[in-house]
N, C-alpha and C positions, 0 to 999 in steps of 0.2 A: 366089898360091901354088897349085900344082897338085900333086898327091898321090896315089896308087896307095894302094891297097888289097886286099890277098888274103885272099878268105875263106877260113875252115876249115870251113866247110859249104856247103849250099847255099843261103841266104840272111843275113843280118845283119838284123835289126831298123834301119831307119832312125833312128830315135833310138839308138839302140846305135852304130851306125855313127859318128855325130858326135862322140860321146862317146870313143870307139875312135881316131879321128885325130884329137882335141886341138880339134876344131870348136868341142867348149863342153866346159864343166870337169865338166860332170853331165850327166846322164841327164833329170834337171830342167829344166836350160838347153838342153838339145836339143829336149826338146817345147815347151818355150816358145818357141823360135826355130821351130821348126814351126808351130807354133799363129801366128805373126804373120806368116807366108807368107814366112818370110826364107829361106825350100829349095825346089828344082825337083829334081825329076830328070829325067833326059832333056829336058828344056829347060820341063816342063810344071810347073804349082805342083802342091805333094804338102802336103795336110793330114793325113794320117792319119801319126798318129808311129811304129805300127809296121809301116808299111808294108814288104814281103817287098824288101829290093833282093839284086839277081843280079848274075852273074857279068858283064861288056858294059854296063851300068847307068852313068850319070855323075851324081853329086850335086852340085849348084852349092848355094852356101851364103857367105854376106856375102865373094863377088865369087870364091871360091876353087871350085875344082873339084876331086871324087874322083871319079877313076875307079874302079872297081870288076872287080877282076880274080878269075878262077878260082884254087883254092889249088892246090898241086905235090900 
């Protein structure tokens, strides 16, 4: 599954982000799935769960990808 995403500001919180497209059911299960290296962004592992992602950003996450787009 691949998935677009528009923020409404200038960043999303990485674990918010997951949580936000259905990735994991909580906020909980987003850092936990961070926490066991199961997230890359831009193709690189990302541990830190509130890491700032941007507009041009891709999150990979159990085999699926967001893209992360600017809002209107």
């Amino acid at each position: 599954m691949d998935a677009e995403f528009r923020l409404r500001g200038e960043y999303v919180a990485l674990c918010d982000l997951l949580k936000l497209t259905g990735m994991a059911s909580s906020g909980g299960q987003g850092k936990l799935m961070i926490a066991n290296g199961d997230v890359t962004v831009d193709g690189q592992p990302e541990s830190r769960k509130t890491a700032k992602i941007r507009a041009g950003q891709t999150v990979r996450c159990l085999g699926s990808n967001i893209r992360v787009e600017a809002g209107a």
